[in-house]
KEKOL-900487 format. One record per atom (N, C-alpha, C): residue number from 1; residue in three letters; chain; x, y negated, z negated. Coordinates in nm, 2 decimals. Atoms other than C-alpha are relative to their C-alpha. Layout:
<recs>
+-----+---------+--------+--------+--------+--------+
| num | residuo | cadena |      X |      Y |      Z |
+-----+---------+--------+--------+--------+--------+
| NUM |     ALA |      A |      X |      Y |      Z |
...
+-----+---------+--------+--------+--------+--------+
</recs>
This chain:
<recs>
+-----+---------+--------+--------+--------+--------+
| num | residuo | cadena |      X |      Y |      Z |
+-----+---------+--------+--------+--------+--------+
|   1 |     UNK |      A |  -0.10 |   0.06 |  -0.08 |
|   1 |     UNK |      A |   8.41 | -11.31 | -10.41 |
|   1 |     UNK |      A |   0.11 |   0.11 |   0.03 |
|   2 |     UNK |      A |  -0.06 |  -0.11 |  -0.03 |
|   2 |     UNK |      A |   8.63 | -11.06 | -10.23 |
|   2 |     UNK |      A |   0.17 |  -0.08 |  -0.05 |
|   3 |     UNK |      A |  -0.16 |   0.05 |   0.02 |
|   3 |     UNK |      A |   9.03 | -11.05 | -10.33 |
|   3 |     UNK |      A |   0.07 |  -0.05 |   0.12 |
|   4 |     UNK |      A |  -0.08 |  -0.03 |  -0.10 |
|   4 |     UNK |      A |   9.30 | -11.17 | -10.18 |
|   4 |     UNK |      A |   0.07 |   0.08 |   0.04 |
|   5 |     UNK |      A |  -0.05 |  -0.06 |  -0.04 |
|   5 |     UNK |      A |   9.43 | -11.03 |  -9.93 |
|   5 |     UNK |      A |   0.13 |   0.01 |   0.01 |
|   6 |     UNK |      A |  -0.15 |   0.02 |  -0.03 |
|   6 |     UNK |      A |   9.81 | -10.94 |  -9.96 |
|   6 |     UNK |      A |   0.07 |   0.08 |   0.09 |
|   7 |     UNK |      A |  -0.10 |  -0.02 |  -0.16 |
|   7 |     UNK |      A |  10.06 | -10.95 |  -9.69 |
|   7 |     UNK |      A |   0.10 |   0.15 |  -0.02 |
|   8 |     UNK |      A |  -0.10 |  -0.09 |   0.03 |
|   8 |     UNK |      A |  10.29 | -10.63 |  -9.68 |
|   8 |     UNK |      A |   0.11 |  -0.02 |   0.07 |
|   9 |     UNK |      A |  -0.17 |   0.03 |  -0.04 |
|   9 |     UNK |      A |  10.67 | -10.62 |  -9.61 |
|   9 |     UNK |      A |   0.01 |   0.05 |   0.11 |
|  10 |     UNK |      A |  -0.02 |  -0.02 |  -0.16 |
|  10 |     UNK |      A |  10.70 | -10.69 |  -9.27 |
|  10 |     UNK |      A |   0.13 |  -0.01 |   0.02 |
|  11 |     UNK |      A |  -0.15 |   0.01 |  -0.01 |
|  11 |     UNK |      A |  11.05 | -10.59 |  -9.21 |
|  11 |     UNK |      A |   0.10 |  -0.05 |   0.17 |
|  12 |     UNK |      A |  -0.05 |  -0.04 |  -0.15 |
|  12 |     UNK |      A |  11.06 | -10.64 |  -8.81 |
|  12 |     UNK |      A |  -0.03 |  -0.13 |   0.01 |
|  13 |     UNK |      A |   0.00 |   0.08 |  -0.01 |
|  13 |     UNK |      A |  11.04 | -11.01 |  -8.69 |
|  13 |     UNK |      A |  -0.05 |   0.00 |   0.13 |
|  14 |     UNK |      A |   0.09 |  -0.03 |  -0.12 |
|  14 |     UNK |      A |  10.79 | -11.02 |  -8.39 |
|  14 |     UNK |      A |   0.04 |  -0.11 |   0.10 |
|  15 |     UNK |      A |   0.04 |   0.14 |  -0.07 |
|  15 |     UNK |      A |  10.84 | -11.27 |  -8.14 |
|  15 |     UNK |      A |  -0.16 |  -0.01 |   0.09 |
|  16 |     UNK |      A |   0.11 |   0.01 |  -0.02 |
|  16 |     UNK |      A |  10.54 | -11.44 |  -7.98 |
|  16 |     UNK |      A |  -0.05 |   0.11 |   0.18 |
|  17 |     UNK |      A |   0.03 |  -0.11 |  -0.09 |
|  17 |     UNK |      A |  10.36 | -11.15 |  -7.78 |
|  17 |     UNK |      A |  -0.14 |  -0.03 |   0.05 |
|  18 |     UNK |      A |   0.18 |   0.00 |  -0.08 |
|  18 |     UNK |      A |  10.07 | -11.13 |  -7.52 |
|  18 |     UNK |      A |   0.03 |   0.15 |   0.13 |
|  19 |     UNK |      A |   0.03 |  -0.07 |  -0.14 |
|  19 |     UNK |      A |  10.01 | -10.81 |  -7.30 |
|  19 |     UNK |      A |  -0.11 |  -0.05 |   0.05 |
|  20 |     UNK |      A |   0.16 |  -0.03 |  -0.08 |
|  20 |     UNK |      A |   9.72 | -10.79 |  -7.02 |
|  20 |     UNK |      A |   0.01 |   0.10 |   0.12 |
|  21 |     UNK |      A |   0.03 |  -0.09 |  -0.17 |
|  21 |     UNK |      A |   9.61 | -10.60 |  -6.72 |
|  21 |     UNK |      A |   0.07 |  -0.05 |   0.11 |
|  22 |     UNK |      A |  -0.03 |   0.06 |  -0.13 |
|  22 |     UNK |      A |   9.81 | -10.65 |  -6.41 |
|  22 |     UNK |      A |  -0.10 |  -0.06 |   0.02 |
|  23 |     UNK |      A |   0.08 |   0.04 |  -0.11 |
|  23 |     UNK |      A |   9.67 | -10.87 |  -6.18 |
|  23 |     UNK |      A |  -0.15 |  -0.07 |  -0.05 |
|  24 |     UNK |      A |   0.14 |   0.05 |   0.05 |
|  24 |     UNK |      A |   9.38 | -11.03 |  -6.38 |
|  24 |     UNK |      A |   0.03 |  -0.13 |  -0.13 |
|  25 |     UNK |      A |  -0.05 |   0.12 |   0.08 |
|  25 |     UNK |      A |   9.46 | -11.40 |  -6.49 |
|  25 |     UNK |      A |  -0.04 |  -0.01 |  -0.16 |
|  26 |     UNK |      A |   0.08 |  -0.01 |   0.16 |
|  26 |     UNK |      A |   9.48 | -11.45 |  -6.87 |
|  26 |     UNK |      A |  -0.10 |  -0.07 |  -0.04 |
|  27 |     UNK |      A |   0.17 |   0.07 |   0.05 |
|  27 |     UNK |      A |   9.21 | -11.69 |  -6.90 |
|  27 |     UNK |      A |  -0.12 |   0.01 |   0.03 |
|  28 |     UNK |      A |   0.11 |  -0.06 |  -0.02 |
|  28 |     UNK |      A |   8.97 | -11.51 |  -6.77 |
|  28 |     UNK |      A |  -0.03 |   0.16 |  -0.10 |
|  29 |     UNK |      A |   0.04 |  -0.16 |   0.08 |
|  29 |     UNK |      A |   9.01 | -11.20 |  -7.03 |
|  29 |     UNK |      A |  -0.02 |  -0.02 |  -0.14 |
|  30 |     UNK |      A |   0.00 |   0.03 |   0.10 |
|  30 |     UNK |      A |   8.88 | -11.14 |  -7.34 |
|  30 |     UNK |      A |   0.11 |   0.04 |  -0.07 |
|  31 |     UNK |      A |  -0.13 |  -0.03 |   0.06 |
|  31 |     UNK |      A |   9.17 | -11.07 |  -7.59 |
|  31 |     UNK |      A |  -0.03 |   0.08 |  -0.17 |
|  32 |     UNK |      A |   0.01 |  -0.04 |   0.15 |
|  32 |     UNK |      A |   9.22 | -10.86 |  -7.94 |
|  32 |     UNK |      A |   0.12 |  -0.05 |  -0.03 |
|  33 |     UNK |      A |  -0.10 |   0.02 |   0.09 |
|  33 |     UNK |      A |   9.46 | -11.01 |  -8.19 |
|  33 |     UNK |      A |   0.08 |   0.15 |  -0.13 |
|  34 |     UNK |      A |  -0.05 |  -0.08 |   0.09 |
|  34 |     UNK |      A |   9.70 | -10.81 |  -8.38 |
|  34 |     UNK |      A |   0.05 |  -0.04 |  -0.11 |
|  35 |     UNK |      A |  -0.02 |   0.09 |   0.10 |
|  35 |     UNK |      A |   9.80 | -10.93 |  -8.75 |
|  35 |     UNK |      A |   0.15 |   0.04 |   0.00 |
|  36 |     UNK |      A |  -0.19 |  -0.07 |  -0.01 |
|  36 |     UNK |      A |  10.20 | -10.87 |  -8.81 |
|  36 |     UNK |      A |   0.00 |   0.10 |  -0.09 |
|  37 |     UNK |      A |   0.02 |  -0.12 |   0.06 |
|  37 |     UNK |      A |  10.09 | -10.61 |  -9.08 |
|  37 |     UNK |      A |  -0.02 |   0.15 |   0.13 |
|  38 |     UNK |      A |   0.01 |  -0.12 |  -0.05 |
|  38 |     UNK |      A |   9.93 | -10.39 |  -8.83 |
|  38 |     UNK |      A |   0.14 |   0.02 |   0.16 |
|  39 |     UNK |      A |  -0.11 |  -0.03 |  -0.07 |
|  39 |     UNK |      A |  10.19 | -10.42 |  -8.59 |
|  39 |     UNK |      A |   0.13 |   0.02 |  -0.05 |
|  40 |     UNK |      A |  -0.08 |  -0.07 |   0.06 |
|  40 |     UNK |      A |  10.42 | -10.35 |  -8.84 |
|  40 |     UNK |      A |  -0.05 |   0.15 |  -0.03 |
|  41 |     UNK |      A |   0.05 |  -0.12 |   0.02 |
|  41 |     UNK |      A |  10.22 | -10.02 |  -8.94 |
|  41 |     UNK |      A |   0.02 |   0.07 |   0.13 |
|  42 |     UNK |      A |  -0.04 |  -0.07 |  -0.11 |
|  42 |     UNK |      A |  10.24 |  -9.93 |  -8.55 |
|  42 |     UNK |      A |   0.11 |   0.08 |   0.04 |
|  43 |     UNK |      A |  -0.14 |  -0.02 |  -0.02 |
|  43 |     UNK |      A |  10.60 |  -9.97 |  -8.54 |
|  43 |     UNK |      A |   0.05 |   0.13 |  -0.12 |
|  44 |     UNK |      A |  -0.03 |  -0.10 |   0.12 |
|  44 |     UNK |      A |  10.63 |  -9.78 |  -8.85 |
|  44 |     UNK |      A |  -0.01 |   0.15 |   0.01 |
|  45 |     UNK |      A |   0.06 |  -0.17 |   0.01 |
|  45 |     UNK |      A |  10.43 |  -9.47 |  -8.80 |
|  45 |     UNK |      A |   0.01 |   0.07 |   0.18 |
|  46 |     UNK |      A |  -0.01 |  -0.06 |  -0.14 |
|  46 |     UNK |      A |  10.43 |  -9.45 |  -8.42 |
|  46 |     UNK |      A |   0.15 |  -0.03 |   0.07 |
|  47 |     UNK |      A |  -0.09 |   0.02 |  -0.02 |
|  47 |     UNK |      A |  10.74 |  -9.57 |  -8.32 |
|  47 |     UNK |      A |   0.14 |   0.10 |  -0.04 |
|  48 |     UNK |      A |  -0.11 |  -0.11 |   0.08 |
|  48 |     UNK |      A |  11.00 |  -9.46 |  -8.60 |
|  48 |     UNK |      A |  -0.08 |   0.11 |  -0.02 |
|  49 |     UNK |      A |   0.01 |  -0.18 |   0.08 |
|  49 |     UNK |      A |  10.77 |  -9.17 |  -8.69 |
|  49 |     UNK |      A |  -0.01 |   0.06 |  -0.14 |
|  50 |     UNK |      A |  -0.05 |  -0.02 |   0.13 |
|  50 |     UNK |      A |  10.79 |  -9.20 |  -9.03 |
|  50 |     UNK |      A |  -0.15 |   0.00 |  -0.05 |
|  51 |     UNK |      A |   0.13 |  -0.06 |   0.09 |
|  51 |     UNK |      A |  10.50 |  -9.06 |  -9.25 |
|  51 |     UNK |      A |  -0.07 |  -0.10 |  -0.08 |
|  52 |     UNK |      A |   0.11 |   0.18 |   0.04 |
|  52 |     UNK |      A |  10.20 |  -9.29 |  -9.38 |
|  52 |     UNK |      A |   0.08 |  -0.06 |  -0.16 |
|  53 |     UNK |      A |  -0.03 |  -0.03 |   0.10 |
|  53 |     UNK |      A |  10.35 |  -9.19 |  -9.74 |
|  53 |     UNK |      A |   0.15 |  -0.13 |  -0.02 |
|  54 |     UNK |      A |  -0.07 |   0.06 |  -0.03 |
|  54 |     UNK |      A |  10.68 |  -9.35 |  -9.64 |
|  54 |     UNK |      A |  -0.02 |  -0.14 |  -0.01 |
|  55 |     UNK |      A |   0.03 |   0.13 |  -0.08 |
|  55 |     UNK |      A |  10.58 |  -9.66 |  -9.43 |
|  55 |     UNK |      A |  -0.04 |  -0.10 |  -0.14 |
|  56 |     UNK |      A |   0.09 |   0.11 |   0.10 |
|  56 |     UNK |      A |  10.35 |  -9.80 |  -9.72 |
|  56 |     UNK |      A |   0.10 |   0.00 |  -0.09 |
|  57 |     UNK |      A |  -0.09 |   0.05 |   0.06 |
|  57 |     UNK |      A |  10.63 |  -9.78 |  -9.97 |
|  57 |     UNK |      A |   0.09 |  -0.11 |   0.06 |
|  58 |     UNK |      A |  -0.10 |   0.10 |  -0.08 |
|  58 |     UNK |      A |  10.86 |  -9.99 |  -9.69 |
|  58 |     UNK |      A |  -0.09 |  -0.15 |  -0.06 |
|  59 |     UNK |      A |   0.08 |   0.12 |   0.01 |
|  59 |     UNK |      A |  10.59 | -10.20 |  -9.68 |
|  59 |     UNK |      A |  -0.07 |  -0.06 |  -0.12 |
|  60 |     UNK |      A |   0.06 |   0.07 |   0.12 |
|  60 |     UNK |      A |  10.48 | -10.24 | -10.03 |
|  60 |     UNK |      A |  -0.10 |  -0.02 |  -0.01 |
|  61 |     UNK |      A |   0.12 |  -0.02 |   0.03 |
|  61 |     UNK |      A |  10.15 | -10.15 | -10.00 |
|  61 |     UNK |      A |  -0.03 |   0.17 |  -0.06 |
|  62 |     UNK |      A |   0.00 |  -0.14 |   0.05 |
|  62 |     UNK |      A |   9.96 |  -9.85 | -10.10 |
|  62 |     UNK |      A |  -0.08 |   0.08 |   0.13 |
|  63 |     UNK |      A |  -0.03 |  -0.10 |  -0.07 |
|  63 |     UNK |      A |   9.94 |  -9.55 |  -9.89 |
|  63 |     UNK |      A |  -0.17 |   0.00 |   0.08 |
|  64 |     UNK |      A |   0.10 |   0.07 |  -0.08 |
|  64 |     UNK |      A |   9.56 |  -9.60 |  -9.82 |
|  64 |     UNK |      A |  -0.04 |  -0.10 |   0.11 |
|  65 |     UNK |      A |   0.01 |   0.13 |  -0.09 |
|  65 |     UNK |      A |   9.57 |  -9.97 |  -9.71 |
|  65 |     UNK |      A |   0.09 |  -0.01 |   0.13 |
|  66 |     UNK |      A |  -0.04 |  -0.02 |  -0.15 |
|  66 |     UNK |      A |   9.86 |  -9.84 |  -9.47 |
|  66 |     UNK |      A |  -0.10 |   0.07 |   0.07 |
|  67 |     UNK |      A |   0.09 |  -0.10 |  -0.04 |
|  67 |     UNK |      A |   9.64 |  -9.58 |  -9.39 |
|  67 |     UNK |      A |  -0.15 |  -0.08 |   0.13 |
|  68 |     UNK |      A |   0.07 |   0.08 |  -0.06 |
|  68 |     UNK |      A |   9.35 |  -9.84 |  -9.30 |
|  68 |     UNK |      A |   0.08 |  -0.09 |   0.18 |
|  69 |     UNK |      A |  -0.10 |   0.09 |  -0.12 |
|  69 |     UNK |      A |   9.62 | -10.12 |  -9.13 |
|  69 |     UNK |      A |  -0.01 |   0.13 |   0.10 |
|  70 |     UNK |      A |  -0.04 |  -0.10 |  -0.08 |
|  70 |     UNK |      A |   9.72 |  -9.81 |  -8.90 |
|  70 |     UNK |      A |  -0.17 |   0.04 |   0.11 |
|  71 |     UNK |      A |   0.10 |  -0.02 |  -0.11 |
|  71 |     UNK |      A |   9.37 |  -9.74 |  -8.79 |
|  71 |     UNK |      A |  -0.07 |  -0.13 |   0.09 |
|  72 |     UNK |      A |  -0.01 |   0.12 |  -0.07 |
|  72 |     UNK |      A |   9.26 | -10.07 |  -8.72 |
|  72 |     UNK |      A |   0.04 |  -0.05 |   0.11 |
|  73 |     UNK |      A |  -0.08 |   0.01 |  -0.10 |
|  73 |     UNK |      A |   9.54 | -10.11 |  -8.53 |
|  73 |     UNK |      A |  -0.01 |   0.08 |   0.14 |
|  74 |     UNK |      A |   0.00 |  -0.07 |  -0.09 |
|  74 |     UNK |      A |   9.50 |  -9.83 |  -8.32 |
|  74 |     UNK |      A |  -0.16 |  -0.02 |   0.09 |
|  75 |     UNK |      A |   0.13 |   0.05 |  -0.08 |
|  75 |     UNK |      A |   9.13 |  -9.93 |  -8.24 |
|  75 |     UNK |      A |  -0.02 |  -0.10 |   0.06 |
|  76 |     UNK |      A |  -0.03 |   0.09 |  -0.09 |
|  76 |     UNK |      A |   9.22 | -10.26 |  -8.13 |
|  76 |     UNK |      A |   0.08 |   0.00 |   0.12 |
|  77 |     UNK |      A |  -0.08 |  -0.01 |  -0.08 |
|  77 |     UNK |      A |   9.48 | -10.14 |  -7.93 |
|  77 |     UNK |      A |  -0.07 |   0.13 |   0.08 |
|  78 |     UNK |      A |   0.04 |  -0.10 |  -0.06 |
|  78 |     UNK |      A |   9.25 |  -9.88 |  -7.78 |
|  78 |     UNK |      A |  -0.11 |  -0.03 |   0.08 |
|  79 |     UNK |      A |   0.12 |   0.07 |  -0.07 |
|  79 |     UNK |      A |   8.95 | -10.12 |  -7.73 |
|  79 |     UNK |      A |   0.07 |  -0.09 |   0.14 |
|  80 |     UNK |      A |  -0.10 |   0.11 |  -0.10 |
|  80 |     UNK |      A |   9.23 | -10.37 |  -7.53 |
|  80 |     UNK |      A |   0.02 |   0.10 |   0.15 |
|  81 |     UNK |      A |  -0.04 |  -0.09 |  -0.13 |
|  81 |     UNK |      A |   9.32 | -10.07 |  -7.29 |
|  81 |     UNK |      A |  -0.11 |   0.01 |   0.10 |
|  82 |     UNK |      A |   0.10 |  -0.03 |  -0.06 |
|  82 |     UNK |      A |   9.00 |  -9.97 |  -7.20 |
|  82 |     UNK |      A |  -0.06 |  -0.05 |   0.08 |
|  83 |     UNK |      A |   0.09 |   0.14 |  -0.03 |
|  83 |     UNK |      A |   8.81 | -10.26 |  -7.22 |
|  83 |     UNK |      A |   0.09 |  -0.13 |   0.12 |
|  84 |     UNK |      A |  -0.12 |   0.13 |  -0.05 |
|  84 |     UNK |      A |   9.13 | -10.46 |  -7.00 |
|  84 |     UNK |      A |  -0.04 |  -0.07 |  -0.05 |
|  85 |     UNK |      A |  -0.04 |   0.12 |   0.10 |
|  85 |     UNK |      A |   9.14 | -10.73 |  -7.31 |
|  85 |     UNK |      A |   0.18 |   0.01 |   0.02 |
|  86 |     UNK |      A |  -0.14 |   0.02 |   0.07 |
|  86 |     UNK |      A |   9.46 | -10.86 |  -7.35 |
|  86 |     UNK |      A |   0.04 |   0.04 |  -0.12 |
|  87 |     UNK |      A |  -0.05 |  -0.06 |   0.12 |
|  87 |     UNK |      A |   9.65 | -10.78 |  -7.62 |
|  87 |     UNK |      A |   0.12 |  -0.13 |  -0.11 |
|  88 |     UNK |      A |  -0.09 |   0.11 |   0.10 |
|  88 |     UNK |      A |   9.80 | -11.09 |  -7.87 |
|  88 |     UNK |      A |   0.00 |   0.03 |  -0.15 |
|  89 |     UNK |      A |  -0.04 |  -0.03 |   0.16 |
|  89 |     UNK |      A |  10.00 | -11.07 |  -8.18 |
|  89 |     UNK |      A |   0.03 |  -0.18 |  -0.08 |
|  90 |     UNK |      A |   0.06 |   0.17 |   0.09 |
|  90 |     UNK |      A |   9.90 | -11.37 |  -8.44 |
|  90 |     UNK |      A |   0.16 |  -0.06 |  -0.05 |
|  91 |     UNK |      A |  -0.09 |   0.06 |   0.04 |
|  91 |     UNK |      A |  10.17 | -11.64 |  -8.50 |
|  91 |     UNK |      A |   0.10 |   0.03 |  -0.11 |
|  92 |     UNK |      A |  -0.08 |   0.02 |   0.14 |
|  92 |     UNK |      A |  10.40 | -11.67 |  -8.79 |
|  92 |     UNK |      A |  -0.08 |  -0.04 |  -0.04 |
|  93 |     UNK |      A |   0.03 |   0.12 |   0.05 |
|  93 |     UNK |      A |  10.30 | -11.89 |  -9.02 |
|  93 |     UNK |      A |   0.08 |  -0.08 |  -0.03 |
|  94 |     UNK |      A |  -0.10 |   0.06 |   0.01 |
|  94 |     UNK |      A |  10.51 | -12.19 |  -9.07 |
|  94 |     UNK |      A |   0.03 |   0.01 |  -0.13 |
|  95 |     UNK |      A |  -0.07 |  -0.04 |   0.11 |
|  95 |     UNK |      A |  10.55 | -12.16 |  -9.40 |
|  95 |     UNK |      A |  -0.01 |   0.13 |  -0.09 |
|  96 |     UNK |      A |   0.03 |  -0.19 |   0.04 |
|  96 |     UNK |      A |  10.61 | -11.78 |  -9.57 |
|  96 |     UNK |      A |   0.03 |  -0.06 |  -0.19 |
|  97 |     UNK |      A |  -0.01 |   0.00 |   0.17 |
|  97 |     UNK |      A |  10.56 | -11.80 |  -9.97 |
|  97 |     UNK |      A |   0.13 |   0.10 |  -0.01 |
|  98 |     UNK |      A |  -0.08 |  -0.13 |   0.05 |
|  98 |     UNK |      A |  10.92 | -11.62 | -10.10 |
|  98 |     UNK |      A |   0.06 |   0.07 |   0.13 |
|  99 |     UNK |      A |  -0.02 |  -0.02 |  -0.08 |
|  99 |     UNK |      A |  11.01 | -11.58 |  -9.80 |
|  99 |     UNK |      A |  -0.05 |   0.15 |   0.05 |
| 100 |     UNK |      A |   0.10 |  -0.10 |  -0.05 |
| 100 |     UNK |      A |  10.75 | -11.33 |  -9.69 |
| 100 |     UNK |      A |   0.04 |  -0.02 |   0.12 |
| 101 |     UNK |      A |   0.06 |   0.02 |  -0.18 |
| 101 |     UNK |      A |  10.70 | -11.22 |  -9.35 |
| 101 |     UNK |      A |   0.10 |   0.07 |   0.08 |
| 102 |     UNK |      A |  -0.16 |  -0.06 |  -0.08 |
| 102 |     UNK |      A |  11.09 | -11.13 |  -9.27 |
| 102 |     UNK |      A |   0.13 |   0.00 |  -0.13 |
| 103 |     UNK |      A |  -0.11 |  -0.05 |   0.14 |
| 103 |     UNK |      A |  11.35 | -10.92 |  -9.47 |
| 103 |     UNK |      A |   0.14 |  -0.01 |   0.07 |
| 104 |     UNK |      A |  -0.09 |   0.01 |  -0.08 |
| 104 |     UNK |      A |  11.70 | -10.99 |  -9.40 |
| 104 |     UNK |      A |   0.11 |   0.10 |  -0.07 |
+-----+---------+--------+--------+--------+--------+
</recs>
C-alpha cells in the first residue's frame, strides 16, 4: 500500500484558475490539472527564483520531492501549451487539517 501523500506549505493562496487557447471554447478542450503543491513549486522556483534547496524547506518538504513537484509541473504546463489543453488549478479543499493549505 503506497504512503500517504503529504501536502507541502503552500504559502500563496490561489484563487480559482483556468487558462486556454484563444479562441477555442473551453468545452471542447482537453485540460491538465495542476495540484496547489506544484503550482506552489512554480511560483517558488520560477517566479521568485529561489533555489530547489530553498523552496522545499519553505515548503516543508524534502529537496527531492520539490525537485519531482517542479518537474511534473513543468510537463503539464508544457503538454497544455503545445497540445492547446487548458490549463486548471484544483480547488481548495473545504476543509484544511491545521489549517493547511494557507499561511498567514
Amino acid at each position: 500500500m503506497p504512503r500517504r501523500r503529504k501536502r507541502g506549505r503552500v504559502r500563496f493562496r490561489f484563487g480559482r484558475l483556468c487558462y486556454k487557447p484563444c479562441g477555442i471554447p473551453a468545452n471542447t478542450l482537453d485540460s491538465v490539472v495542476l495540484t496547489h503543491d506544484e503550482m506552489e513549486a512554480i511560483r517558488l522556483a520560477d517566479l521568485e527564483g529561489m533555489y530547489q534547496q530553498d523552496a522545499s524547506e519553505l515548503m516543508q518538504i524534502s529537496r527531492p520531492t520539490f525537485s519531482r513537484l517542479l518537474e511534473r509541473a513543468h510537463r503539464k504546463v508544457a503538454d497544455a501549451l503545445i497540445n492547446s489543453k487548458a490549463i486548471e488549478l484544483e480547488e481548495w479543499p473545504d476543509i484544511r487539517e491545521n489549517g493547511e493549505g494557507q499561511d498567514e
